[in-house]
MARMAR-824635 format. One line per 5 residues: number of its first residue (from 1); for each residue z, y, x of C-alpha. Coordinates in steps of 0.5 Angstrom, whole numbers, plus 500, padded with zeros to 3 digits. Each point is the difference from the previous one (the first is absolute). Example, Ala and Ser with C-alpha at 12.3 -4.5 7.8 and 13.67 -1.06 7.14 Angstrom:
1> 516:491:525; 498:507:502
***
This chain:
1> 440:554:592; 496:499:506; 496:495:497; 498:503:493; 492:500:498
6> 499:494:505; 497:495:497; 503:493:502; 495:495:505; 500:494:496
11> 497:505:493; 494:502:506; 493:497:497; 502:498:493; 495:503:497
16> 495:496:504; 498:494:496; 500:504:493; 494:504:505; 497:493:501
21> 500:497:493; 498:507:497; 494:500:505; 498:493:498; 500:501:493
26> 496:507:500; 495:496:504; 500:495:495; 499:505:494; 495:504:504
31> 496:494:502; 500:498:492; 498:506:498; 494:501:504; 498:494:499
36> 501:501:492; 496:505:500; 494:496:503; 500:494:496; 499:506:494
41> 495:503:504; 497:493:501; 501:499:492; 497:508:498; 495:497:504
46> 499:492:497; 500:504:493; 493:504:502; 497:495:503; 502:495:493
51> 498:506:496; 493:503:503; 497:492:501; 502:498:493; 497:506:497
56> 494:498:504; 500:493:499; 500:501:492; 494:503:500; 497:492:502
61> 503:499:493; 494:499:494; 504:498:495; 497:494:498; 501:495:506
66> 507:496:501; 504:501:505; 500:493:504; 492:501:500; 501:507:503
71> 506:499:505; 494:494:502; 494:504:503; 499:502:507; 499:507:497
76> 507:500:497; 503:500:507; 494:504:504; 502:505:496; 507:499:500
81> 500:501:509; 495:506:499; 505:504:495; 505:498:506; 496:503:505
86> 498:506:498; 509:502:498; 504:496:504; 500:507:505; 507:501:505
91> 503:495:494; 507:498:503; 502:493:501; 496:495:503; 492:500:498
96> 498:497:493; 496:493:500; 496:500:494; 501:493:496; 499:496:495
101> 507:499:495; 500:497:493; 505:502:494; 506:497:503; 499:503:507
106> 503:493:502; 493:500:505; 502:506:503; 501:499:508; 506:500:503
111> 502:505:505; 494:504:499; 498:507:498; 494:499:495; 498:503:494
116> 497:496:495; 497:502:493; 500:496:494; 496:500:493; 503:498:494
121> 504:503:493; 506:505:501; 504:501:494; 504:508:502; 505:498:495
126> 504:494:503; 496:500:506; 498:493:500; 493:499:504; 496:494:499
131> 493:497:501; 498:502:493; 498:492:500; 492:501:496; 502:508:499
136> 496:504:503; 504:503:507; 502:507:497; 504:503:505; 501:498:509
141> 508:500:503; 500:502:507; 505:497:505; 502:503:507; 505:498:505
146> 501:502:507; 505:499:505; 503:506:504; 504:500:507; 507:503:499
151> 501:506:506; 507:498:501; 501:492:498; 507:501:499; 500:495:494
156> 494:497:500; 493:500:504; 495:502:495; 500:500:493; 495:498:493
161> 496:505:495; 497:498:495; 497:504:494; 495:498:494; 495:505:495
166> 496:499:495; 494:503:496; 495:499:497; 492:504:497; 499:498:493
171> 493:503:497; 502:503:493; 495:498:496; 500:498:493; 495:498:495
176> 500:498:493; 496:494:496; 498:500:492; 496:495:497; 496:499:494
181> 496:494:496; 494:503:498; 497:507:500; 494:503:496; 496:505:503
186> 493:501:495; 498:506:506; 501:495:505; 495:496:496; 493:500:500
191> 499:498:494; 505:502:496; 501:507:504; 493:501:497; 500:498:492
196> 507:503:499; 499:506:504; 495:501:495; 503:497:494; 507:503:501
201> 499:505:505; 505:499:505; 502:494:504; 506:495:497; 505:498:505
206> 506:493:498; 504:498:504; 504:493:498; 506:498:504; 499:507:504
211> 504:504:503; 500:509:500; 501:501:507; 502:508:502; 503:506:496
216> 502:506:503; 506:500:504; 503:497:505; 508:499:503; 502:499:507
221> 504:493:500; 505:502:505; 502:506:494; 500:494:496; 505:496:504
226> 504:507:501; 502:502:494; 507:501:498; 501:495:495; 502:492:500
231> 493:498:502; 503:498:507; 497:501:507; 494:498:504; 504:493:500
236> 498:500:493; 493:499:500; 500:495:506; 505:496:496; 496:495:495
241> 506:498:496; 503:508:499; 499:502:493; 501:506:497; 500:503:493
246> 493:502:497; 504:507:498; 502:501:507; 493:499:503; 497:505:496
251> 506:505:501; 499:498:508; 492:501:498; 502:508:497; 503:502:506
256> 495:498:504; 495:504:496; 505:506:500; 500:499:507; 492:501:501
261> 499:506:496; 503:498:492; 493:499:497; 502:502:492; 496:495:497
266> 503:494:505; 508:503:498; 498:500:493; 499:493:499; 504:497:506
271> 506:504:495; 496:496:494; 501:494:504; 507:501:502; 503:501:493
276> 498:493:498; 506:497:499; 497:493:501; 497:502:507; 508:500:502
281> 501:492:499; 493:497:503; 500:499:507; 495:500:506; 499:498:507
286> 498:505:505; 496:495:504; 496:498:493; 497:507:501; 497:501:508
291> 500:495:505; 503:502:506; 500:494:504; 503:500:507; 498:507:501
296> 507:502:498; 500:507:498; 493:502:503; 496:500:493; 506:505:498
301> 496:506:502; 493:499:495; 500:504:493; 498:495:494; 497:501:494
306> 505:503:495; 497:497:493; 499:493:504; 507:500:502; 504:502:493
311> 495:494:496; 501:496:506; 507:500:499; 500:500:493; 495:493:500
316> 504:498:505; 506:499:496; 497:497:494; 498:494:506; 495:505:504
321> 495:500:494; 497:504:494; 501:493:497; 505:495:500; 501:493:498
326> 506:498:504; 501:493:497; 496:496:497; 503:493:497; 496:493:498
331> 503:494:498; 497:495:498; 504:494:502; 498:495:504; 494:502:499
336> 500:507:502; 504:505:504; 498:507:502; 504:506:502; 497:506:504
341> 499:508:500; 494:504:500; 499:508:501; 494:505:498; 498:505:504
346> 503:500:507; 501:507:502; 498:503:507; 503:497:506; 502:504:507
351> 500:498:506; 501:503:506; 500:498:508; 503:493:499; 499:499:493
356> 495:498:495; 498:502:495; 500:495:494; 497:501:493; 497:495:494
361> 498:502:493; 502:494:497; 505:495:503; 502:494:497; 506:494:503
366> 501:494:497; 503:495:500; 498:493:495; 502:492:500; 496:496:496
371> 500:493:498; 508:499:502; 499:492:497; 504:494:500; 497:494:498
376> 505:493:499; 505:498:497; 506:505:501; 507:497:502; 501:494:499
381> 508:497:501; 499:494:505; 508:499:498; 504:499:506; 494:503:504
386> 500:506:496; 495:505:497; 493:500:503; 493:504:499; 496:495:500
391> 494:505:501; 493:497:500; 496:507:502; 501:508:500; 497:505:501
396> 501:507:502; 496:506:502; 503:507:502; 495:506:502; 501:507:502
401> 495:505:499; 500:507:504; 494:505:497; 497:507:501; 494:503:498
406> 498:505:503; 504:500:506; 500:505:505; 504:501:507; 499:505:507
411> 504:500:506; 499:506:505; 498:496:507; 499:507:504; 501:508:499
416> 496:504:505; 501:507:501; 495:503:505; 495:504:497; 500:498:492
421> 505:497:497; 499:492:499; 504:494:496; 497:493:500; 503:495:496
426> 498:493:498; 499:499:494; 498:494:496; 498:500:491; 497:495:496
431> 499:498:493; 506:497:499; 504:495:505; 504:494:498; 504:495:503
436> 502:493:495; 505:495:504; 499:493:496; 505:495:500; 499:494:497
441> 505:493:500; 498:494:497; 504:494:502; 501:493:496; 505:495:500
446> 506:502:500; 497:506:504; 499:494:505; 492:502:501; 498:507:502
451> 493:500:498; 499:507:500; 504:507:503; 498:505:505; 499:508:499
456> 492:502:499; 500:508:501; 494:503:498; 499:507:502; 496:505:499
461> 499:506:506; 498:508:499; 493:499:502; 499:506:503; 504:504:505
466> 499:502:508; 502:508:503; 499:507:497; 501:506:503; 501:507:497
471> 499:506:503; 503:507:498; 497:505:502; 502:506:495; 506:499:494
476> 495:499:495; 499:493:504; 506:497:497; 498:500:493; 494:497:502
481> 501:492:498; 496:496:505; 497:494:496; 503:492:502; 495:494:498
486> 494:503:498; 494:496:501; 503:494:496; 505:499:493; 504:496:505
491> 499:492:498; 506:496:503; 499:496:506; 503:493:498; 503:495:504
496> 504:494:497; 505:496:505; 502:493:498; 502:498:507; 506:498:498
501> 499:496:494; 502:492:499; 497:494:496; 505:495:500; 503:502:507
506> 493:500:503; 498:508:503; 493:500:497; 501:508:501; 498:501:506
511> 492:496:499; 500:504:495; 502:506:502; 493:500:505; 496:499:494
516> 502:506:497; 501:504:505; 491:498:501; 499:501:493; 504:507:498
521> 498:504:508; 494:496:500; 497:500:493; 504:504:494; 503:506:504
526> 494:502:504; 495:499:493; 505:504:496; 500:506:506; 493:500:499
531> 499:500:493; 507:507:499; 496:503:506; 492:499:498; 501:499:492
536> 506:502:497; 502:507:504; 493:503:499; 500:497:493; 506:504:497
541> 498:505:505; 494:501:497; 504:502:493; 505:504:504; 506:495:498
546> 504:499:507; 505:494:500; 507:499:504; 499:506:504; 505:505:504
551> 501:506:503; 504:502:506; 502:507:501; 505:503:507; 506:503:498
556> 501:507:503; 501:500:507; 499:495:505; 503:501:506; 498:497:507
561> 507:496:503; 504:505:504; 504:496:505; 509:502:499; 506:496:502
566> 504:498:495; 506:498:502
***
């Protein structure tokens, strides 16, 4: 009983190595803790400091140069280092060096803390980032990496971060192009202007191959694509083979309508519209109405003209013109065999940042072959040595033919938002343009001899072109067309390449080649130039008559890049 509650000596100091290994693994824990907590305060950090210099370095974007030529210049990284200095303040982790890197960041330097900053395409739907090979560079990824120092390097010494941004600043501007053949004004007419002014009273004005530019009403795109219908996201806009049924779009166009007010008139004959059963098998690409390029969902943001939008569609399609003639069949056997397509009165084009705007009024495209001929003998039966073509020569000549009259193109190239509003597009308009690839085939014996083949492809360009800028500064502004190709009806600049062509088997193309290049730049072009400019141009001015012309107008509302991040 005298030895109750007394603890036996070989029990003392038992709890002792639990003490020790607890102690141990507290220590471990804290010490990952805490340095757990500041590798994602070095993370906060790297993030912001990705961000904020993407956000910076987006504004070096114009959205017209690729991002391998960007990426080259000694501006790209001055800015970069700048950006860098002025927000890498109390930043956890090793300073930041800024460097260059390319798309695979395979040129990053190993154990250093750099930033580096690279233009290029970035698609937020699958998160792919590349270079944009000719595309203008859209947008910039941003990468940071640091190295932080553990307070208690229990498993390790330091530690990686690594964090990526990306952003991008497009303009949202947006322009429209419609084109016509020949345009009659008598009050433009010095002459005509004075005797029918009298005669009738008032001025006679006839547009042939024209187009009627603006109604009254406007809808905002980004309702467009919003509406609750099967008309699909922004995606379908941007994705060229998307189609949608031409009832569906009109649907989509109602809602966007009733969205901005509910004008009666446009309710009234979008309903008229939609209830035509036929409307609901005829399909249509969105990317056929607005060109949005590379900007991605940017362009959204501008209102468009509703009558062009509704007849756009409809011509659109029924091939994307008021008139069609989708095929066109020719056989003449062996001497002739023609097929192609030909469209009428081309509807206005948009355009925004990114994209252009491309309209004709007649576009034709053939395809022919012509005196496809054997002369010889046929098949003759050699016995054991079998069948022959004894073939003494042939003849062969295919030719392809793109045409547009009255052809008419704009793509926005700046967008300034200081002071008045400005958008300059390039644009280029002619008379018609052309361009015939001709390959002949001539051989003899047993197609042995080749005595002629080679491709000739005869061009004619838009002769008229060069930078138009349009300033806003009041909303009647955007009615107002300005004017592309005065001063001349377009006659097309020739060029004729033979460089290629053989006879037999002796490129002459290139001798060739030089003496045309003297005679068409030399001679042809320049004389043809004067005489549209002196001759021609003010002699139909003089009657009013205006030829292969075309407006441009600017779609509500330009608007200058803001910089955002975009994934």
């Amino acid at each position: 009983m005298g030895n109750a509650g007394v603890r036996p000596d070989d029990e003392r100091g038992a709890v002792a190595p639990f003490v020790a290994i607890l102690v141990v693994l507290l220590v471990g824990l804290a010490s990952f803790a805490v340095d757990l907590g500041y590798q994602r305060v070095a993370a906060r950090d790297m993030q912001a400091v990705a961000d904020i210099v993407a956000l910076d370095m987006a504004r070096q974007l114009d959205g017209v140069t690729k991002g391998n030529v960007l990426k080259n210049r000694n501006s790209w990284q001055s800015a970069l280092r700048a950006s860098l200095d002025r927000n890498d303040d109390n930043t956890v982790g090793d300073p930041l060096e800024a460097v260059p890197c390319n798309t695979n960041l395979n040129t990053l330097p190993n154990g250093k803390a750099v930033i580096c900053a690279t233009p290029g395409v970035y698609n937020p739907e699958t998160g792919v980032f590349t270079n944009g090979g000719n595309d203008p560079a859209s947008h910039v990824r941003v990468v940071t990496r640091t190295r932080i120092d553990y307070f208690f390097p229990v498993y390790a010494n330091d530690g990686w971060v690594t964090k990526t941004a990306y952003a991008d600043a497009p303009d949202t501007a947006c322009v429209k192009v419609g084109s016509y053949a020949a345009r009659l004004d008598t009050g433009d007419s010095p002459l005509l202007g004075f005797v029918l002014g009298r005669l009738l009273g008032s001025d006679v004005e006839l547009g042939v191959l024209d187009w009627n530019g603006i109604a009254a009403l406007d809808i905002n795109l980004l309702d467009l694509v919003g509406a609750e219908t099967s008309i699909g996201t922004v995606g379908a806009l941007l994705e060229g083979d998307k189609l949608v049924s031409l009832h569906d779009f009109y649907v989509a166009t109602l809602g966007a309508v009733e969205a901005g007010g509910g004008n009666l008139a446009a309710v009234g004959l979008l309903n008229k519209l939609i209830g035509i059963e036929a409307f609901k098998n005829l399909q249509i690409k969105l990317a056929d109405l607005i060109d949005l390029g590379n900007r991605g969902a940017a362009g959204l943001d501008a209102d468009v003209n509703l009558l062009d939008l509704v007849t756009a569609a409809a011509q659109v399609a029924n091939g994307e013109n008021s008139v069609a003639i989708p095929a066109i069949g020719i056989d003449l056997g062996p001497l002739a065999q023609v097929t192609g397509s030909v469209h009428v009165t081309d509807a206005p084009k948009i355009g925004c940042r990114g994209g252009t705007a491309t309209t004709s009024q007649v576009a034709a495209d053939v395809d022919a072959t012509l005196l496809d001929l054997d002369l010889g003998l046929g098949e003759v039966d050699l016995g054991a040595l079998g069948k022959v073509n004894f073939s003494l020569a042939t003849t062969r000549l295919t030719a392809t033919i793109d045409l547009d009259v009255a052809p008419a193109s704009a793509r926005i190239v700046n967008t300034t938002c200081v002071g008045n509003k400005t958008v300059t597009a390039e644009t280029s308009t002619g008379l018609l343009t052309w361009t015939i690839t001709l390959r002949p085939r001539v051989t003899a014996v047993l197609d042995l001899v080749r005595l002629v083949e080679g491709p000739i492809v005869i061009k004619g360009t838009a002769a008229n072109g060069g930078e138009i800028t349009k300033m806003i500064t009041r909303d009647a502004d955007y009615d107002v067309p300005v004017p592309l190709g005065k001063g001349s009806i377009g006659v097309p600049n020739v060029s004729v390449d033979v460089s290629q062509l053989r006879i037999l088997g002796i490129k002459v193309g290139s001798v060739s080649q030089r003496v045309l290049d003297l005679l068409l730049n030399g001679i042809v072009n320049p004389l043809v130039a004067t005489l549209d400019t002196w001759v021609l141009d003010p002699l139909l001015s003089f009657v009013g008559l205006d030829v292969s012309g075309a407006e441009m107008y600017v779609v509500r509302e330009p608007n200058c890049g803001i910089p955002g991040l975009r994934g």
